[in-house]
C-alpha positions in Angstrom: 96.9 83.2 150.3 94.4 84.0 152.7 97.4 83.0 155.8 99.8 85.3 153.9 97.2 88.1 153.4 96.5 88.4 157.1 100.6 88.0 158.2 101.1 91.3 156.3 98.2 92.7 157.6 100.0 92.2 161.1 103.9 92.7 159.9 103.6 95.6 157.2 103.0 99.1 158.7 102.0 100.4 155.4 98.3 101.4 154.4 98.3 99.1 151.4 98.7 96.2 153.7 95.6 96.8 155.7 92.9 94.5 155.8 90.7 93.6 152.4 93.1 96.3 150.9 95.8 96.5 147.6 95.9 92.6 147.1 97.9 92.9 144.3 100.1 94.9 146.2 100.7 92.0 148.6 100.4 89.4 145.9 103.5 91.4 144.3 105.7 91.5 148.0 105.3 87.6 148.3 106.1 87.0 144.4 109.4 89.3 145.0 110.0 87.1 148.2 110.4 84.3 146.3 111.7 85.6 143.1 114.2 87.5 145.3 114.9 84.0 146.8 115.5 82.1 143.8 117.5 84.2 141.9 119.9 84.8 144.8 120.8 80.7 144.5 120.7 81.0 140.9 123.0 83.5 141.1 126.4 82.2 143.1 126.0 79.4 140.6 126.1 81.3 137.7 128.7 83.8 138.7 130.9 81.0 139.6 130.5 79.2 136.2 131.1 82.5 134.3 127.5 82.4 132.6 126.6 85.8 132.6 126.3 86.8 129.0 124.5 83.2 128.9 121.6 83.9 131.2 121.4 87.3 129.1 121.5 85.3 126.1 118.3 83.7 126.9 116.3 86.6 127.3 116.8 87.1 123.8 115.7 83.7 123.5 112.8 84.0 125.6 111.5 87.0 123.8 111.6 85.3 120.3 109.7 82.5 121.9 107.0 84.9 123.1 106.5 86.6 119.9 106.1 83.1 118.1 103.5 81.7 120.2 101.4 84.7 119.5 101.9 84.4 115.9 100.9 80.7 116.5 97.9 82.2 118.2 98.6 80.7 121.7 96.6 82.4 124.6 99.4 81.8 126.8 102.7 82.8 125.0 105.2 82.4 127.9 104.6 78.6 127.1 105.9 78.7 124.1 108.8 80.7 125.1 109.7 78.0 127.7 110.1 75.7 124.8 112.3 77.9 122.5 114.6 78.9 125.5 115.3 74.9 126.6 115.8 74.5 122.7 117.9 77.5 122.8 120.0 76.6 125.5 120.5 73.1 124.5 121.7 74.5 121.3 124.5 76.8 122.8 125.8 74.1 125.0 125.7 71.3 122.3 127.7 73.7 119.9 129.4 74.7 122.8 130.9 70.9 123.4 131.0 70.3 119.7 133.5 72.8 118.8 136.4 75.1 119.7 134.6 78.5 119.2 135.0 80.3 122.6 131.7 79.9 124.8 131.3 83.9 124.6 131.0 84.1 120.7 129.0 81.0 120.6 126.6 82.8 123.2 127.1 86.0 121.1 126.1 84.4 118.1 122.9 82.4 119.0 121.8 85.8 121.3 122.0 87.6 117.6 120.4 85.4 116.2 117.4 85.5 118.4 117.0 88.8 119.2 116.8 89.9 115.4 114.4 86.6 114.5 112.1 87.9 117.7 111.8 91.5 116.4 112.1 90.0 112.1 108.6 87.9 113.5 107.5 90.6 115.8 107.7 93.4 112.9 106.7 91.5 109.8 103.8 92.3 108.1 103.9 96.0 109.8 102.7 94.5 113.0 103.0 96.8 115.7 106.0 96.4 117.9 104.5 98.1 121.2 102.3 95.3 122.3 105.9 93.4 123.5 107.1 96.3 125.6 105.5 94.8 128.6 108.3 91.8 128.8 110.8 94.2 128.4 110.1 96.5 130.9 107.7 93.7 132.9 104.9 94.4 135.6 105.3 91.9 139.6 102.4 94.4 140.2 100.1 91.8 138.1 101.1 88.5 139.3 98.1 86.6 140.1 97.8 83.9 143.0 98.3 81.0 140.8 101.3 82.1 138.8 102.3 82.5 143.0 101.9 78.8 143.2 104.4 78.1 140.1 106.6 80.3 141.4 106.8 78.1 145.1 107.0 74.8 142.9 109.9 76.5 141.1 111.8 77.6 144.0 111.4 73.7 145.6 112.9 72.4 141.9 116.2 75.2 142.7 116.8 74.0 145.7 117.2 70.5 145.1 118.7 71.3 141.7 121.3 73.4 143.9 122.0 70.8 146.7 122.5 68.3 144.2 124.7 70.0 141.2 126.3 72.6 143.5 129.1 70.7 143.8 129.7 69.0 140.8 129.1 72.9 138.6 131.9 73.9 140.9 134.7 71.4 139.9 133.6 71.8 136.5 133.9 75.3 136.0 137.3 75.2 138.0 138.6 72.7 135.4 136.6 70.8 132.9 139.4 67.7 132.7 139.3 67.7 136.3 135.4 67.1 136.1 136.1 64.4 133.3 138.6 62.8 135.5 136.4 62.5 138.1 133.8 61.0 136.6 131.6 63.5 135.9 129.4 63.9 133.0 130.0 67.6 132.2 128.0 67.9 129.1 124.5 66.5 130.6 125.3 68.8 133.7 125.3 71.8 131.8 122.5 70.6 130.3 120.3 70.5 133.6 121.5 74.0 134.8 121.5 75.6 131.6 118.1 74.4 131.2 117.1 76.0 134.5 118.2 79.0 133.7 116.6 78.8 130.5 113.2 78.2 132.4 113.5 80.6 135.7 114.3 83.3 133.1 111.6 82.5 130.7 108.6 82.4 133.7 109.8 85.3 135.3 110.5 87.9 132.5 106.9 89.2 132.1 106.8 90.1 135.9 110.8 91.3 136.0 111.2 92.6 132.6 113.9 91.0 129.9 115.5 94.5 129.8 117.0 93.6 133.6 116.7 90.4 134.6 120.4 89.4 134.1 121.3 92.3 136.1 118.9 90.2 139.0 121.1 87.3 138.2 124.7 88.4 139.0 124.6 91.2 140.5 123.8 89.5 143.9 126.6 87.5 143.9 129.1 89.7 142.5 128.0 92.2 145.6 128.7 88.6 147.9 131.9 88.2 146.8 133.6 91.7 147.3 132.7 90.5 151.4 132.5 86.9 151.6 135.7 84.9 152.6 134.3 81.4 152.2 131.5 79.2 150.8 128.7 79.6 153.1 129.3 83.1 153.7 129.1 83.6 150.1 125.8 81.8 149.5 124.1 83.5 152.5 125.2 86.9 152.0 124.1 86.3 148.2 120.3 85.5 149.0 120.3 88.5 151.9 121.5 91.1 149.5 118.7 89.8 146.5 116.1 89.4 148.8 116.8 92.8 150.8 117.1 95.1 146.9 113.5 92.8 145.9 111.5 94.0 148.6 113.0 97.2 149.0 112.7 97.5 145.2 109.4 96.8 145.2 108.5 99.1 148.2 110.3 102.1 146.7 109.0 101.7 143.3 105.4 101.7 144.6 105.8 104.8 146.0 108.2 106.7 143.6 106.0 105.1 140.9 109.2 103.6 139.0 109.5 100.1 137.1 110.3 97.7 140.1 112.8 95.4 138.2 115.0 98.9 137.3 114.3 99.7 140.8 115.5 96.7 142.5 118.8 96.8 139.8 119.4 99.4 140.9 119.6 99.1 145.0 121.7 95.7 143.5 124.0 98.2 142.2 124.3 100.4 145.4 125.1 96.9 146.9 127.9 96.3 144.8 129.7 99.3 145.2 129.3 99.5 148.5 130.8 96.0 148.5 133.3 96.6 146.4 134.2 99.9 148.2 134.9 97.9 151.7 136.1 94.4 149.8 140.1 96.0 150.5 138.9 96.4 154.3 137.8 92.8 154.9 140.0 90.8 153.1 
């Protein structure tokens, strides 16, 4: 940390990033980096498989999982939450495979589910429900240097996870036969990226906040492709656009004194209206 500490010392003209000043200001700017980074390869993959409400889905998931490690007394909740939301995901996609419901009102169902079982838990016994606002709105200003670390080992697992399943979540969610034909095993493929999801979503809510962390997750690529003509373009443009609205985000937020995840969807949003305002003029 002590490298990164002294390159925004000499990059960043602002006065938190002098010397020995506003760590957790700089702790925050590197988490966003990779955050940012993540979610902007996260994000072509799930636009392009039509996951949206999925990835929103598990927030619910992710919040009942948090509420039932602290009822099982667990020091680190978030843990636990990791667990439900892989269960959680596994769930959708087996029932998913397993029947001819439509994927949305499977997702709709099991997001129901959970969020009325997270705030059943959270409530009973007339516990107070205020102690759980902090995943919903979320706080990058308290990362610590460690949860950094995870956060690097996370965005090394996305990147192989994308240069190995890119392809292959592409033909399937052109045409699932197609896949079959092929010889692909759709249903433990959706199992690796749903599972993925489930964890990137889980780990980062209490820093981005469960109330906007889908928006983080589509709204990068959805900008991308008002402007993007092919593949690569796409991909790149994707990760510029998340990575530009996280640090920006954060930066504005700090000095407005505004929720940085609401901030950041927000310059996501002027993105993709911008996008979508020229996407007539470039194709």
């Amino acid at each position: 940390m002590e490298i990164w500490y002294k390159v925004v010392e000499l990059v960043i003209p602002f006065d938190w990033a002098k010397a020995d000043h506003m760590f957790f200001m700089k702790n925050a700017l590197l988490a966003i980096i990779l955050v940012s980074f993540i979610f902007g390869i996260l994000s072509t993959m799930i636009v392009n498989n039509r996951m949206a409400f999925f990835s929103d889905a598990l927030g619910h998931g992710a919040f009942t999982g948090v509420v039932i490690g602290g009822i099982l007394g667990f020091v680190r909740p978030i843990w636990s939450a990791v667990v439900f939301s892989i269960i959680f995901s596994l769930g959708i996609t087996l029932v998913k495979n397993k029947s001819k419901i439509s994927r949305d009102t499977i997702i709709g169902v099991f997001s129901s589910v959970a969020i009325a079982l997270g705030i059943f838990l959270s409530t009973l016994g007339g516990r107070s429900f205020t102690k759980l606002n902090a995943f919903l709105v979320g706080d990058i200003l308290s990362i610590k240097p460690s949860e950094i670390g995870l956060l690097f080992l996370v965005l090394i697992a996305m990147i192989v996870l994308w240069s190995l399943l890119f392809n292959k979540l592409l033909v399937v969610s052109v045409n699932q036969s197609l896949a079959s034909s092929r010889g692909l095993n759709t249903f433990w493929i959706e199992v690796i990226f749903t599972t993925a999801i489930a964890v990137i979503v889980t780990i980062s809510m209490s820093w981005i906040g469960l109330l906007v962390i889908n928006s983080l997750l589509i709204l990068p690529a959805a900008a991308a492709r008002n402007i993007t003509s092919n593949v690569r373009q796409y991909h790149v443009v994707t990760i510029l656009i998340s990575m530009v609205s996280g640090v920006g985000g954060l930066i504005l937020s700090y000095y407005i004194e505004t929720a940085t995840g609401a901030t950041i969807v927000l310059i996501l949003s002027i993105f993709f209206f911008i996008t979508f305002a020229l996407r007539g003029k470039t194709c």
